[in-house]
FIPATI-737592 format. One record per residue (C-alpha): residue number from 1; x, y, z. Coordinates in steps of 0.1 Angstrom, whole numbers, plus 5000, padded with zeros to 4 digits. Layout:
(NUM (X Y Z))
...
***
This chain:
(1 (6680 1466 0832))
(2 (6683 1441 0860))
(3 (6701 1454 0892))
(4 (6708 1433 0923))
(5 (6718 1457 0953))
(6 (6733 1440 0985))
(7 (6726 1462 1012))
(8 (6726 1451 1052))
(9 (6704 1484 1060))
(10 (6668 1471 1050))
(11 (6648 1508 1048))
(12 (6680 1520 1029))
(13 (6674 1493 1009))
(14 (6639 1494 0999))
(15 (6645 1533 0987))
(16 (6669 1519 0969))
(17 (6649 1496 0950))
(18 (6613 1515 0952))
(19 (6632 1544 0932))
(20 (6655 1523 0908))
(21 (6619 1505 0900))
(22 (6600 1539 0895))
(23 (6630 1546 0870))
(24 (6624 1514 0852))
(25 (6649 1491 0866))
(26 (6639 1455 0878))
(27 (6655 1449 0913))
(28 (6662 1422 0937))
(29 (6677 1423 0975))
(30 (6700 1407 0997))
(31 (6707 1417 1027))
(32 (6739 1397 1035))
(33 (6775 1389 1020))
(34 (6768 1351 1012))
(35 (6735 1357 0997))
(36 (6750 1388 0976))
(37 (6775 1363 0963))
(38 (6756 1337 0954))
(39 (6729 1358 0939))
(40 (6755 1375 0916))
(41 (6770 1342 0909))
(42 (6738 1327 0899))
(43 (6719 1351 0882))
(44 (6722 1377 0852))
(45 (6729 1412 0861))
(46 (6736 1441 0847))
(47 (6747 1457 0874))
(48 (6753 1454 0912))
(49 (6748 1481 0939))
(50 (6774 1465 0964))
(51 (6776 1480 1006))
(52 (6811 1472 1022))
(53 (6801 1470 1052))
(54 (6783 1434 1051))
(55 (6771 1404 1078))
(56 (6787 1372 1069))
(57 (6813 1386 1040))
(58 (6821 1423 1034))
(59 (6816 1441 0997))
(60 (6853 1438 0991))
(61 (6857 1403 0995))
(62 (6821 1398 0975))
(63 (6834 1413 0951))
(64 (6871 1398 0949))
(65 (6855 1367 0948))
(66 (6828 1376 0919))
(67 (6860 1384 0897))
(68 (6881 1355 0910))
(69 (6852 1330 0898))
(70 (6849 1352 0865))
(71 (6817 1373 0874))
(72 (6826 1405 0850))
(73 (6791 1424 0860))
(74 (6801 1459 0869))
(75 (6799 1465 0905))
(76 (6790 1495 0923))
(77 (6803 1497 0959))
(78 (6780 1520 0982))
(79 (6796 1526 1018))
(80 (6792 1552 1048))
(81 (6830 1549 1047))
(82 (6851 1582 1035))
(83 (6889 1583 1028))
(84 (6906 1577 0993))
(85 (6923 1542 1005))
(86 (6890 1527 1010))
(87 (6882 1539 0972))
(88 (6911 1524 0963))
(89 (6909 1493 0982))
(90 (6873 1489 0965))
(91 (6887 1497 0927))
(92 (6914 1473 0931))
(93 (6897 1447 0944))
(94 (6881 1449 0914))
(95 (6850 1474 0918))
(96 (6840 1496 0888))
(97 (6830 1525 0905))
(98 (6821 1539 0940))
(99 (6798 1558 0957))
(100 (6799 1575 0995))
(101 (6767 1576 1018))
(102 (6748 1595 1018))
(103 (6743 1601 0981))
(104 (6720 1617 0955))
(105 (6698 1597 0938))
(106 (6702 1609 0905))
(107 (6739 1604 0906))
(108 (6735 1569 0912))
(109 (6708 1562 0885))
(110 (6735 1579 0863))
(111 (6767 1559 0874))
(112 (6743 1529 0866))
(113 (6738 1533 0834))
(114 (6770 1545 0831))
(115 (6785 1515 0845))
(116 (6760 1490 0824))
(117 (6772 1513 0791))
(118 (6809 1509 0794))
(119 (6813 1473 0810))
(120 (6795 1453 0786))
(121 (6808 1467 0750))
(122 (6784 1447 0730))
(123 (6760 1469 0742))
(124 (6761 1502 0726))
(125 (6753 1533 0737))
(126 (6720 1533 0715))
(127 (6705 1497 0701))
(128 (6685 1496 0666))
(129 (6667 1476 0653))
(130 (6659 1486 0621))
(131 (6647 1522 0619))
(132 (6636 1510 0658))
(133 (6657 1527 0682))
(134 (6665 1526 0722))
(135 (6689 1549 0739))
(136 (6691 1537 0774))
(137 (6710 1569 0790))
(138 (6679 1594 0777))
(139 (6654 1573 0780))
(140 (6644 1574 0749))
(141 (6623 1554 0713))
(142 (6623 1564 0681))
(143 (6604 1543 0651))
(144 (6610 1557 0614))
(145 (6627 1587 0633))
(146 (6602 1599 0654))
(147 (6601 1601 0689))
(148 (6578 1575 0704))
(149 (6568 1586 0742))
(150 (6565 1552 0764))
(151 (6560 1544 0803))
(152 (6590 1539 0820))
(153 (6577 1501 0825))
(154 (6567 1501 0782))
(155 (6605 1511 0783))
(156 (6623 1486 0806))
(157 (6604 1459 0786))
(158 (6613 1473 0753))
(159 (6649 1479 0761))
(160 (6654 1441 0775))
(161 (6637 1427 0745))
(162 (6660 1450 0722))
(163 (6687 1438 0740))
(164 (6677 1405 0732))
(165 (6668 1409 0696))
(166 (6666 1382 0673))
(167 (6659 1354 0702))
(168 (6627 1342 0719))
(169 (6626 1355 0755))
(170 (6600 1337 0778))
(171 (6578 1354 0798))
(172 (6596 1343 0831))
(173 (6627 1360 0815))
(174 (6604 1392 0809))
(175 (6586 1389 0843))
(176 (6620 1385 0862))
(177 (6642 1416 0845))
(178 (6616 1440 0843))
(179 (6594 1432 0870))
(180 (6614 1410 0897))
(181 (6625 1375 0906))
(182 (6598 1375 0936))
(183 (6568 1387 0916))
(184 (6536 1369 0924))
(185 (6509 1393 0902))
(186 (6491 1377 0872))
(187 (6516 1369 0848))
(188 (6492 1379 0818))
(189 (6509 1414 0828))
(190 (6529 1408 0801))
(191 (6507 1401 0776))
(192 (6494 1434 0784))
(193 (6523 1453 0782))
(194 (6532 1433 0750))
(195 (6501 1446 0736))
(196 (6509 1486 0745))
(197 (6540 1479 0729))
(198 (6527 1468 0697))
(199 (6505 1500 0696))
(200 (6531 1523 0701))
(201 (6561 1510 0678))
(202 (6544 1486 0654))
(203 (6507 1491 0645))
(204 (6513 1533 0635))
(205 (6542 1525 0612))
(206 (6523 1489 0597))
(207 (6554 1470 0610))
(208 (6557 1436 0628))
(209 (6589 1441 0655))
(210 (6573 1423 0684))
(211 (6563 1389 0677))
(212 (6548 1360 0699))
(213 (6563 1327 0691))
(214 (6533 1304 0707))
(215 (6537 1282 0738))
(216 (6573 1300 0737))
(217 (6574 1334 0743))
(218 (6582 1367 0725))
(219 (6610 1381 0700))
(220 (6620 1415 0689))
(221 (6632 1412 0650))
(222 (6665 1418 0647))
(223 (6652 1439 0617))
(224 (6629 1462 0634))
(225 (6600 1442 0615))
***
C-alpha cells in the first residue's frame, strides 16, 4: 500500500513513515501544501495522511483542490486542532476521515486500511487469486487454504502484485510502492524478494503464480497459477 503523508513537522513525520514502513506500507514526504498537492496529483496513492495546518496551502484547501481536479484518493486529515467544526470543515471539504494529535498509532494504521478498503470498491476486502489469497486488514496469505506466514515486506510486495494481477508490473513500480520513490539500494532487492515469494506460495503447492516476463518485469496470474 502506498501512502503519501504531508506533514510540516519533520520528526512527526519520520515516525510517521518509519512505523507505517515497519507495518509494510511504502511512504513518501512532503513537508509543504504545494508539494502535497502536486505529489497527490501526480502520483498513485492509496491513501493520504493530510496535516491542516500547512506552509504555502493548508490541508483543507489541498484537499478541496485534489477533489476539484478529480483526485478521489481517500484522504486522512491529521491536525493538533480540536472542536467538531474543524471536523466538519475537513469532511466537507471533502476529507474521508480525521484524526486529532496526538494520536495512537494503531488507530491510525487501522483508519488506513480502513480508508484504502471502502474508497476504492474494486478492491475487496480479501483479493484471490485462485486458491491464493490476501486479506489486507489481518495481514494475512493463504495458498490451497493454509495459512502461509510472510515478512511484512514478502507481504507489501505480495499484496501490490495481487492487486495488480493479471498485468506485468516493472520493477520501478515494485521498488516505488513497496519500498519508496527515493530508494537508492540495489535494485536486485526485488529479485530477491521475488524469489522468497516463490518459495513460500508457489514451489510447496507445485504452482506458477509469480511469473517474470523478461526485460519486462513481473505478473501475478490472475489464476493463482
Amino acid at each position: 500500500m502506498r501512502v503519501l503523508v504531508v506533514e510540516d513537522e519533520s520528526a512527526l513525520a519520520e515516525v510517521i513513515r518509519n512505523g507505517l514502513a515497519e507495518e509494510g506500507f511504502a511512504v513518501d514526504v512532503q513537508h509543504t501544501g504545494p508539494d502535497g498537492l502536486w505529489a497527490a496529483t501526480e502520483n498513485p496513492y492509496d491513501v493520504v495522511v493530510l496535516d491542516i495546518m500547512l506552509p504555502g496551502l493548508s490541508g483543507y484547501e489541498v484537499c478541496r483542490q485534489l477533489r476539484s481536479r478529480g483526485v478521489w484518493t481517500p484522504v486522512l486529515m491529521l491536525t493538533a486542532k480540536e472542536g467538531e467544526h474543524d471536523q466538519a470543515d475537513a469532511l466537507d471539504l471533502g476529507a474521508d476521515d480525521y484524526l486529532t494529535k496526538p494520536f495512537s498509532f494503531v488507530v491510525l494504521v487501522a483508519r488506513l486500511r480502513a480508508l484504502v478498503r471502502r474508497g476504492a470498491p474494486a478492491r475487496p476486502v480479501v483479493m484471490t487469486a485462485g486458491d491464493l489469497t490476501v486479506d489486507p486488514a489481518r495481514r494475512q496469505v493463504t495458498r490451497a487454504g493454509q495459512p502461509v506466514r510472510v515478512t511484512a515486506r514478502e507481504f507489501a510486495m505480495l499484496e501490490f502484485l495481487m492487486r495488480h494481477r493479471g498485468d506485468v508490473v516493472s520493477k520501478t513500480q515494485i521498488l516505488e510502492n513497496v519500498w519508496d520513490a527515493h530508494f537508492d539500494g540495489d535494485p536486485n532487492i526485488v529479485e530477491v524478494y521475488i524469489s522468497y515469494l516463490r518459495r513460500k506460495i508457489d514451489q510447496p503447492y507445485g504452482r506458477a503464480a509469480v511469473q517474470t516476463e523478461r526485460g519486462m518485469g513481473y505478473r501475478l496470474a490472475a489464476d493463482g497459477g
